[in-house]
PDBQT receptor file of N, H, CA, C and O in Angstrom, charges set to zero:
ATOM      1  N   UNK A   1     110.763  85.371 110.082  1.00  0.00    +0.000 N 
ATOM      2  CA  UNK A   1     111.014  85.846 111.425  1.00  0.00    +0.000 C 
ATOM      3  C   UNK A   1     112.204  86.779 111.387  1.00  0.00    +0.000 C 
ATOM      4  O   UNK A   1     113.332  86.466 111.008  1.00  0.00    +0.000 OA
ATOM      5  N   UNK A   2     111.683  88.353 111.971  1.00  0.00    +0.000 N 
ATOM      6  H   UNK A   2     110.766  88.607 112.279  1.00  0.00    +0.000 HD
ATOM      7  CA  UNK A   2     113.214  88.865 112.103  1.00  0.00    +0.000 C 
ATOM      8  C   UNK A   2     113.238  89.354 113.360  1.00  0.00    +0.000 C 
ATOM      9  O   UNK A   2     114.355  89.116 113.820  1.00  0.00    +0.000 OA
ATOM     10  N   UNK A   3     112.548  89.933 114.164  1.00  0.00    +0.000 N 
ATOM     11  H   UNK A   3     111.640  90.126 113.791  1.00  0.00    +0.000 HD
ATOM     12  CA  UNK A   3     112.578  90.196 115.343  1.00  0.00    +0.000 C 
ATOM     13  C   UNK A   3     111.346  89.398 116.533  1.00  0.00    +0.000 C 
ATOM     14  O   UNK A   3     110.246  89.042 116.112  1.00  0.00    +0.000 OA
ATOM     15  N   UNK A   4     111.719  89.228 117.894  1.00  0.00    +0.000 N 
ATOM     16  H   UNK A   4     112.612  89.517 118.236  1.00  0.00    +0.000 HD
ATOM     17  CA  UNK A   4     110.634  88.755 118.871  1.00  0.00    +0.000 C 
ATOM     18  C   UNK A   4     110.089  89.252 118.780  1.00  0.00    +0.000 C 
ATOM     19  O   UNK A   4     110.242  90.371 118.289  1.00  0.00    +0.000 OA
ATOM     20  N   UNK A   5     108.870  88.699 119.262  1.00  0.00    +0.000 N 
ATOM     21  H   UNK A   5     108.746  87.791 119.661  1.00  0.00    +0.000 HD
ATOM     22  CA  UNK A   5     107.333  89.461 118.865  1.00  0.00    +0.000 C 
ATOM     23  C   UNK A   5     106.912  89.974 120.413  1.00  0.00    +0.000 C 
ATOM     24  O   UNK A   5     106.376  89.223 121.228  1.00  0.00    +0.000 OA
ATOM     25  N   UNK A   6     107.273  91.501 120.698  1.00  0.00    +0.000 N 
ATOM     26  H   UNK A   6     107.708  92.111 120.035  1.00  0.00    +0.000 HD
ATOM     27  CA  UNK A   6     107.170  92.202 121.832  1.00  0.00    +0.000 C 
ATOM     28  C   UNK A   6     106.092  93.499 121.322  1.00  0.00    +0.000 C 
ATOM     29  O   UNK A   6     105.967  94.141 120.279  1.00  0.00    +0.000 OA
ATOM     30  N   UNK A   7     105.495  93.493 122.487  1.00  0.00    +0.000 N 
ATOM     31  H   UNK A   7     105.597  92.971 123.334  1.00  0.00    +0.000 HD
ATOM     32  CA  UNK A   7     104.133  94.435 122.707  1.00  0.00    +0.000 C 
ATOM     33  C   UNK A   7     102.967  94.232 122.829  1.00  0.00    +0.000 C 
ATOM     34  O   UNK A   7     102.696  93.103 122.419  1.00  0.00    +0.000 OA
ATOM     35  N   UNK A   8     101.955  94.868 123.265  1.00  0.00    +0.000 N 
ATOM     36  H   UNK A   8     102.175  95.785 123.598  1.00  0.00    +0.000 HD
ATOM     37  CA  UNK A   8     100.638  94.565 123.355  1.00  0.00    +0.000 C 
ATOM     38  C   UNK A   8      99.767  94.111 122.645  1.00  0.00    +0.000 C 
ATOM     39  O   UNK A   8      98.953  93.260 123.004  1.00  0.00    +0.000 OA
ATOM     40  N   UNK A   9      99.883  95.024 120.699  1.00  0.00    +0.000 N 
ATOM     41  H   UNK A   9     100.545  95.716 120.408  1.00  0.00    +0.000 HD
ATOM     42  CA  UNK A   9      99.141  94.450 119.672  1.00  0.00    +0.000 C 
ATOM     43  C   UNK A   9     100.196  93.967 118.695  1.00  0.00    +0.000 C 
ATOM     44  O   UNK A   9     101.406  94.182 118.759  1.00  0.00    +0.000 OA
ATOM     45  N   UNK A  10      99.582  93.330 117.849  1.00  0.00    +0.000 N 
ATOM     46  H   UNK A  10      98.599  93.155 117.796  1.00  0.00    +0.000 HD
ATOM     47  CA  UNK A  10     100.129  93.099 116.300  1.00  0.00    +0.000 C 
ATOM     48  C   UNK A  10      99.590  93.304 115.477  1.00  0.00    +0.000 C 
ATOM     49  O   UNK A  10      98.492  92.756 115.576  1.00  0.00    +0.000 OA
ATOM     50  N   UNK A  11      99.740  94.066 114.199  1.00  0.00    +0.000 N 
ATOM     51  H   UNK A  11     100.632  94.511 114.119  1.00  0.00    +0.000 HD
ATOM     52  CA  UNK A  11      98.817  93.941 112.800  1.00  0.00    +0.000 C 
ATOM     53  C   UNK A  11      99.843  93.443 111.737  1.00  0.00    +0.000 C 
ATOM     54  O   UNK A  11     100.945  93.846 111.364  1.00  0.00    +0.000 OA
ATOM     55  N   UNK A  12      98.849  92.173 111.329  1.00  0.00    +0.000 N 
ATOM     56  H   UNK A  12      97.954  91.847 111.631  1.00  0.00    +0.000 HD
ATOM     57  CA  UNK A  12      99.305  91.814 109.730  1.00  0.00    +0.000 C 
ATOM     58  C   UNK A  12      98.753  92.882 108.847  1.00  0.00    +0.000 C 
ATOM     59  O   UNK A  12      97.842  93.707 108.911  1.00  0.00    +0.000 OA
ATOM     60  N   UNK A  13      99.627  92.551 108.041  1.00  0.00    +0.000 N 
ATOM     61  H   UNK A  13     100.367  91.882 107.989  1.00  0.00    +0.000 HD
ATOM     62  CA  UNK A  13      99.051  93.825 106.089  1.00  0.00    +0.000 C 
ATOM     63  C   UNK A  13      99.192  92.458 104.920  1.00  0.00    +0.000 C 
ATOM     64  O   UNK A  13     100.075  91.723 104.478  1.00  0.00    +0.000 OA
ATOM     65  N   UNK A  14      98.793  92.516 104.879  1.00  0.00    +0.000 N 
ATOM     66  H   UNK A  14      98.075  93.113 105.239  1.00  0.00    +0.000 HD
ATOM     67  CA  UNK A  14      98.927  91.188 103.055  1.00  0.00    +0.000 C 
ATOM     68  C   UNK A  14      98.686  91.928 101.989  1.00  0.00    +0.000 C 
ATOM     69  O   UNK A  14      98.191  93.050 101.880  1.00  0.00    +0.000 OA
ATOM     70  N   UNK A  15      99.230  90.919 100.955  1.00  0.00    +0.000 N 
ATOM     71  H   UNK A  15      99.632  90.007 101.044  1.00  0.00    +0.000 HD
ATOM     72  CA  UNK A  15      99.206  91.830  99.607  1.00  0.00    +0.000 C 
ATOM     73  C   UNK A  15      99.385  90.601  98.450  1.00  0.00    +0.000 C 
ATOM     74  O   UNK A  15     100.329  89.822  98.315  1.00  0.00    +0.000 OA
ATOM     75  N   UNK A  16      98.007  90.724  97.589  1.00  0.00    +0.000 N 
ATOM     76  H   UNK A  16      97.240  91.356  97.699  1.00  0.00    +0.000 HD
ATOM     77  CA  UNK A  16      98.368  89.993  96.350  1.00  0.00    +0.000 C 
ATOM     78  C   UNK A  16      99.314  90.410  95.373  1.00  0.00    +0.000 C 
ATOM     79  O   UNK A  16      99.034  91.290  94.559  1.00  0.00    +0.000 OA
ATOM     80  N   UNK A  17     100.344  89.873  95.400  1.00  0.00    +0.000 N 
ATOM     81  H   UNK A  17     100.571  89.159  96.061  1.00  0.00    +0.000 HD
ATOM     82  CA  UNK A  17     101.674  90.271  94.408  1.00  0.00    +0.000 C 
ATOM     83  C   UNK A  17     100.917  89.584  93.591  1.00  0.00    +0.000 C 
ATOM     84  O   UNK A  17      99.828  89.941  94.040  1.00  0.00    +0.000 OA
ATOM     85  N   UNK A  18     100.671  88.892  92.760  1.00  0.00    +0.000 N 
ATOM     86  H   UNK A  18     101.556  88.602  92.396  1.00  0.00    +0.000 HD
ATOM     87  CA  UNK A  18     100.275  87.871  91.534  1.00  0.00    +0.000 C 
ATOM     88  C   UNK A  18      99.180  87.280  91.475  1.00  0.00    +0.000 C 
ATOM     89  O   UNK A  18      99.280  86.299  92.212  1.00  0.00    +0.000 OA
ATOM     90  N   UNK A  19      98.073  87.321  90.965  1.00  0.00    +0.000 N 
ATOM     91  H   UNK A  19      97.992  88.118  90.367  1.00  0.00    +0.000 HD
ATOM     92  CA  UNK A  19      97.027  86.692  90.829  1.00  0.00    +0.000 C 
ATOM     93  C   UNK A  19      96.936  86.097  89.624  1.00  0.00    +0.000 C 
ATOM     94  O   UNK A  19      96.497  86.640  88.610  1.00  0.00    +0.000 OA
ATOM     95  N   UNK A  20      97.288  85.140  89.699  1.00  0.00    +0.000 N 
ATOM     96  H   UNK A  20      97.645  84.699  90.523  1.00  0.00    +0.000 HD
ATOM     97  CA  UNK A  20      96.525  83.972  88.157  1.00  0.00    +0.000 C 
ATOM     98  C   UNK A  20      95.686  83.553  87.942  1.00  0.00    +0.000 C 
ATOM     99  O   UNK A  20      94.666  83.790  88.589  1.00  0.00    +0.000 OA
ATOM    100  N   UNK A  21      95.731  82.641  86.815  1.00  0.00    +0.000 N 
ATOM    101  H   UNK A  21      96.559  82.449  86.290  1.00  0.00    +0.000 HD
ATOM    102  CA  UNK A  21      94.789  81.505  86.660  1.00  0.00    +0.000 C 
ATOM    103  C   UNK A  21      95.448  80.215  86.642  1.00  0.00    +0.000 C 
ATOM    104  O   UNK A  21      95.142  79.502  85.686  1.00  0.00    +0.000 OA
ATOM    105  N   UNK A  22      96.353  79.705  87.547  1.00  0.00    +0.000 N 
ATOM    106  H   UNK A  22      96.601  80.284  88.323  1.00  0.00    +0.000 HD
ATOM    107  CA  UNK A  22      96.441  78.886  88.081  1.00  0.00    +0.000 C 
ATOM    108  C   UNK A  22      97.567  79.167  89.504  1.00  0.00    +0.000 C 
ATOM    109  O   UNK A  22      97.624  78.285  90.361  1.00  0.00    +0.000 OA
ATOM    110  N   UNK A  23      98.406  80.418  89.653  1.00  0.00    +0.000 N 
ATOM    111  H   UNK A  23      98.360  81.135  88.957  1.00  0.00    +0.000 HD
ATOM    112  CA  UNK A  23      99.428  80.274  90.961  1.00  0.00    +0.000 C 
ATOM    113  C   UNK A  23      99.326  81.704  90.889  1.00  0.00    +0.000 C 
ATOM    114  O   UNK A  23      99.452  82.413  89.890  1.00  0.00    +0.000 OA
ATOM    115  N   UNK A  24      99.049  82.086  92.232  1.00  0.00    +0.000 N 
ATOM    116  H   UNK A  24      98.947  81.510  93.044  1.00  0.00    +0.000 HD
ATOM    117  CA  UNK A  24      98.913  82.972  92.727  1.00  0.00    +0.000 C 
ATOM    118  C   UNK A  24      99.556  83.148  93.981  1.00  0.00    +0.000 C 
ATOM    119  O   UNK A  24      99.340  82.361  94.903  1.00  0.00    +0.000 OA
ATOM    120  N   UNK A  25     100.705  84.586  94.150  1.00  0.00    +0.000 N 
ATOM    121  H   UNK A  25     100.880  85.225  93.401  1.00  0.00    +0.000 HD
ATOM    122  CA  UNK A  25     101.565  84.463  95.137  1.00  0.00    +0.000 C 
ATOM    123  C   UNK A  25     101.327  85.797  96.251  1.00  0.00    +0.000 C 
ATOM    124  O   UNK A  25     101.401  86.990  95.958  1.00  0.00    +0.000 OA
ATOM    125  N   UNK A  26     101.014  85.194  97.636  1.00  0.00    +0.000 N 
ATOM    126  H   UNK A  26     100.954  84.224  97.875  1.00  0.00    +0.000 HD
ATOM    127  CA  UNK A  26     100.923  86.402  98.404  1.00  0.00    +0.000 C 
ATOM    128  C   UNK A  26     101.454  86.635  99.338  1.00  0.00    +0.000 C 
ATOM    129  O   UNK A  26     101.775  85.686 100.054  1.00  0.00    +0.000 OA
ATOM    130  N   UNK A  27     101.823  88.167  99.798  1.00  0.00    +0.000 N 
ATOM    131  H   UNK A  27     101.562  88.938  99.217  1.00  0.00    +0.000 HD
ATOM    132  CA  UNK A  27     102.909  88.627 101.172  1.00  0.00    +0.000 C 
ATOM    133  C   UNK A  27     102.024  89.032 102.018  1.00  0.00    +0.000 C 
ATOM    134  O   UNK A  27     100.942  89.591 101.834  1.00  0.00    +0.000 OA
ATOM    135  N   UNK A  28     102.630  88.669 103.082  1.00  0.00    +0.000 N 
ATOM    136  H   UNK A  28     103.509  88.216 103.231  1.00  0.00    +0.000 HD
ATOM    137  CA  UNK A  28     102.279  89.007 104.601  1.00  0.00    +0.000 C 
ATOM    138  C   UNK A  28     103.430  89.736 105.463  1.00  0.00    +0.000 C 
ATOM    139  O   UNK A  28     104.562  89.253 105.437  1.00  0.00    +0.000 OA
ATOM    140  N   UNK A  29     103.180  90.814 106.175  1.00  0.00    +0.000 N 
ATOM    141  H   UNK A  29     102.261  91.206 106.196  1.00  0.00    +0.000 HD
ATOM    142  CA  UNK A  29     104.068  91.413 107.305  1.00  0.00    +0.000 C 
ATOM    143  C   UNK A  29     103.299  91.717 108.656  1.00  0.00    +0.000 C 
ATOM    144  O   UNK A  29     102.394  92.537 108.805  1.00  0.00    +0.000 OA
ATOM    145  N   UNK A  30     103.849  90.887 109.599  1.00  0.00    +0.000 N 
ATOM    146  H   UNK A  30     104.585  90.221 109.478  1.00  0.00    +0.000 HD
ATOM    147  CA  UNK A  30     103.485  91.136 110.582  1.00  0.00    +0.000 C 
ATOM    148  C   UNK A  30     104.415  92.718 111.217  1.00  0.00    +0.000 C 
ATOM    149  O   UNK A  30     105.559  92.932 110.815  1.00  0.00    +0.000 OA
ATOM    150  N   UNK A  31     103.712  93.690 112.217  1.00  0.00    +0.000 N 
ATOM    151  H   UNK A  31     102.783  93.516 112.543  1.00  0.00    +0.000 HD
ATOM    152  CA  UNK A  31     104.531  94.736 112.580  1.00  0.00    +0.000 C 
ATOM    153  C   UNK A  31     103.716  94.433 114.147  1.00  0.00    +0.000 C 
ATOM    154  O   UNK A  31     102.656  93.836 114.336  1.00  0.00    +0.000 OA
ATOM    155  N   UNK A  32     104.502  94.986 115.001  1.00  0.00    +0.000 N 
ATOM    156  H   UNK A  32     105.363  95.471 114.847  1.00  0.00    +0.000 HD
ATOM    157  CA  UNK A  32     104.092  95.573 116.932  1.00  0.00    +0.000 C 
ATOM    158  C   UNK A  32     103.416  96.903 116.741  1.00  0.00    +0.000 C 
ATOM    159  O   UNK A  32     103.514  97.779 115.882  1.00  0.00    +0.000 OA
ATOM    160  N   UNK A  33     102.962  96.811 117.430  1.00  0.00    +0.000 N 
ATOM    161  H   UNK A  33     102.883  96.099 118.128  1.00  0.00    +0.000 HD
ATOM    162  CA  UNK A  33     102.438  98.624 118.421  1.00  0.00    +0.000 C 
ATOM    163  C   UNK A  33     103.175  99.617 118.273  1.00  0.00    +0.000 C 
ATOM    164  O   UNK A  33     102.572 100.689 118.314  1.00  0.00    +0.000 OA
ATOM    165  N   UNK A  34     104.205  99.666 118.123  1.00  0.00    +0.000 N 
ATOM    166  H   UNK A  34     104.695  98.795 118.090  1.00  0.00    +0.000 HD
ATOM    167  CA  UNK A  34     105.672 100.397 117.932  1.00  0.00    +0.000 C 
ATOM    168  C   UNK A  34     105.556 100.561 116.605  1.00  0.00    +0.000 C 
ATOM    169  O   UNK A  34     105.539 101.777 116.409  1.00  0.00    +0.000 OA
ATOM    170  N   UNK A  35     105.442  99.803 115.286  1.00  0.00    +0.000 N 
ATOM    171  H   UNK A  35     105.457  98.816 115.445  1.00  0.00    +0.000 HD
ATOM    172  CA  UNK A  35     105.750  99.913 114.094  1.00  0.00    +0.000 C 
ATOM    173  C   UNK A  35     106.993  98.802 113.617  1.00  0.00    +0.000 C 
ATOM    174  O   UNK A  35     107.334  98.602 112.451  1.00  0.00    +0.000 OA
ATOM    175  N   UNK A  36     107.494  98.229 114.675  1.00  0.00    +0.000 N 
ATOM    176  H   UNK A  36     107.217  98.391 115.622  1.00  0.00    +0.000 HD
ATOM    177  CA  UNK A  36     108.806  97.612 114.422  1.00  0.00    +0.000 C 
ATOM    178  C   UNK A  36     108.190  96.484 113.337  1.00  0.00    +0.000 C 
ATOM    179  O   UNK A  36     107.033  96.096 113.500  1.00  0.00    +0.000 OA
ATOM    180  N   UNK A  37     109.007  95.967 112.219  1.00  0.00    +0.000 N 
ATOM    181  H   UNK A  37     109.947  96.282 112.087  1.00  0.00    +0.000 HD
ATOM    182  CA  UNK A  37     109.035  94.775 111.516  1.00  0.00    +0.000 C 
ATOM    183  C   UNK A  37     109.375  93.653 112.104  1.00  0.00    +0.000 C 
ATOM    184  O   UNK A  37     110.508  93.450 112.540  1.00  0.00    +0.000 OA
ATOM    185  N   UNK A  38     108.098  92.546 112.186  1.00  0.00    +0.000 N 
ATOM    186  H   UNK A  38     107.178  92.711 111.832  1.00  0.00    +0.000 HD
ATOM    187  CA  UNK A  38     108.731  91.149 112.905  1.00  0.00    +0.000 C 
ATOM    188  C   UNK A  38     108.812  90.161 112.049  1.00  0.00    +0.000 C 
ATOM    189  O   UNK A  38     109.439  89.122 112.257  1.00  0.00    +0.000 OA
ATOM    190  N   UNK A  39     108.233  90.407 111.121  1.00  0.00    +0.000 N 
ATOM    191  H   UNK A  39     107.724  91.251 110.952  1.00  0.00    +0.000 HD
ATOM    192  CA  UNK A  39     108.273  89.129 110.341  1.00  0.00    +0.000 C 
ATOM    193  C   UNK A  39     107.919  88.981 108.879  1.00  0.00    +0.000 C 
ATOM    194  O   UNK A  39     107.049  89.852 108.902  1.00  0.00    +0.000 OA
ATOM    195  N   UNK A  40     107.911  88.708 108.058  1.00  0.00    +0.000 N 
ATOM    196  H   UNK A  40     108.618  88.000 108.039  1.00  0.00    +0.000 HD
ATOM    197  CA  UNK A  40     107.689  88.598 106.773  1.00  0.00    +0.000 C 
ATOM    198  C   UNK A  40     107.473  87.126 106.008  1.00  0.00    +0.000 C 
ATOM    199  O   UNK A  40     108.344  86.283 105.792  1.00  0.00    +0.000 OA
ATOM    200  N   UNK A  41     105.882  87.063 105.621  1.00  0.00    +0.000 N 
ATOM    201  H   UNK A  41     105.175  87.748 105.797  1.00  0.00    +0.000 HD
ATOM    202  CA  UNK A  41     105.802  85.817 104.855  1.00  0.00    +0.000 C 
ATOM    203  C   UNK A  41     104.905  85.886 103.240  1.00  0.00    +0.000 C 
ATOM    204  O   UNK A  41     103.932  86.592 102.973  1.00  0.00    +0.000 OA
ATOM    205  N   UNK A  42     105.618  84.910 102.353  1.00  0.00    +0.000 N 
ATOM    206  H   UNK A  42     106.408  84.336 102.570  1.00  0.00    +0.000 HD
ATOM    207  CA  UNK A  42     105.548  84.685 101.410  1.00  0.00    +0.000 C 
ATOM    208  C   UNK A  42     104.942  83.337 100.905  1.00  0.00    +0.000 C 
ATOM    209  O   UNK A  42     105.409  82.281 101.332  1.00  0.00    +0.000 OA
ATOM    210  N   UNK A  43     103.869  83.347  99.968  1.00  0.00    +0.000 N 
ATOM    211  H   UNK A  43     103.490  84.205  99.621  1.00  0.00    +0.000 HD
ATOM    212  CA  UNK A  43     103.217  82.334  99.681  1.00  0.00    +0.000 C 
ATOM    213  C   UNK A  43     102.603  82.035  98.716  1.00  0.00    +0.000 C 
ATOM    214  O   UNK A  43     101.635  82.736  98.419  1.00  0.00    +0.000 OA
ATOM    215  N   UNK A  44     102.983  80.797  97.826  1.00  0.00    +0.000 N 
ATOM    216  H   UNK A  44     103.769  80.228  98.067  1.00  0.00    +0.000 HD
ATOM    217  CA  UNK A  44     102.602  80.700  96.259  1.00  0.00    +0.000 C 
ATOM    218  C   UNK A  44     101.349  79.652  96.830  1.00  0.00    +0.000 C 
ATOM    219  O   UNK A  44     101.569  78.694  97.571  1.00  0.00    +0.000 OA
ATOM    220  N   UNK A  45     100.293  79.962  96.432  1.00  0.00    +0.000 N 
ATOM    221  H   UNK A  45     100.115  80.740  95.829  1.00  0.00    +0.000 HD
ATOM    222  CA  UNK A  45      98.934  78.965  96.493  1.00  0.00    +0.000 C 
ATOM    223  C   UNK A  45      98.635  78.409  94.769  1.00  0.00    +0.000 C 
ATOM    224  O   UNK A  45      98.770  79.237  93.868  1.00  0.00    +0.000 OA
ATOM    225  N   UNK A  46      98.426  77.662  94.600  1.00  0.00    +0.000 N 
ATOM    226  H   UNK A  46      98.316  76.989  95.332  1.00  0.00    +0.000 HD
ATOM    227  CA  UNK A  46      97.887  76.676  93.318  1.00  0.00    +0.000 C 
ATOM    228  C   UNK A  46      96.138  76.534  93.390  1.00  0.00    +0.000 C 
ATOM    229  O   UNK A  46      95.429  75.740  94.008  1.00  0.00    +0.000 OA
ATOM    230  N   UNK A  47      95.797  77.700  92.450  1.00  0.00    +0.000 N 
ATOM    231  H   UNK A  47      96.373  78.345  91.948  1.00  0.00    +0.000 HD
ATOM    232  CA  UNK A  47      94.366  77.950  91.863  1.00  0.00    +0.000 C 
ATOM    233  C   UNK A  47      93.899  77.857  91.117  1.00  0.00    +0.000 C 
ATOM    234  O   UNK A  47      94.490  78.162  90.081  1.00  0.00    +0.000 OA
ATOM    235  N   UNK A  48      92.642  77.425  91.024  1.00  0.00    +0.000 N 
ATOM    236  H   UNK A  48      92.163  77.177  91.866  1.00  0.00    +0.000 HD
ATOM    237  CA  UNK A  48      91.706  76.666  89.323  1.00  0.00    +0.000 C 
ATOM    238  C   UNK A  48      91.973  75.444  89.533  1.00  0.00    +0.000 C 
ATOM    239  O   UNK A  48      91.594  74.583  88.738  1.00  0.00    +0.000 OA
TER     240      UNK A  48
């Protein structure tokens, strides 16, 4: 979380930083209508 989440739409973007064969880690950014940055998430999942 870095800013309130103000405006009409939102789009997430994700991105596989790391794909394994067993941990695989991926980013998420949420942005507004505006372009502003609201948020940023990070996530190691355990695969195979």
């Amino acid at each position: 979380y870095l800013l309130p989440g103000h405006g009409e739409r939102f789009i997430v973007t994700s991105h596989l930083l790391r794909g394994g064969n067993k941990i695989s880690v991926a980013r998420a950014e949420l942005h507004n209508d505006r372009g502003h940055h609201l948020a940023t998430a990070t996530a190691n999942y355990l695969v195979g």
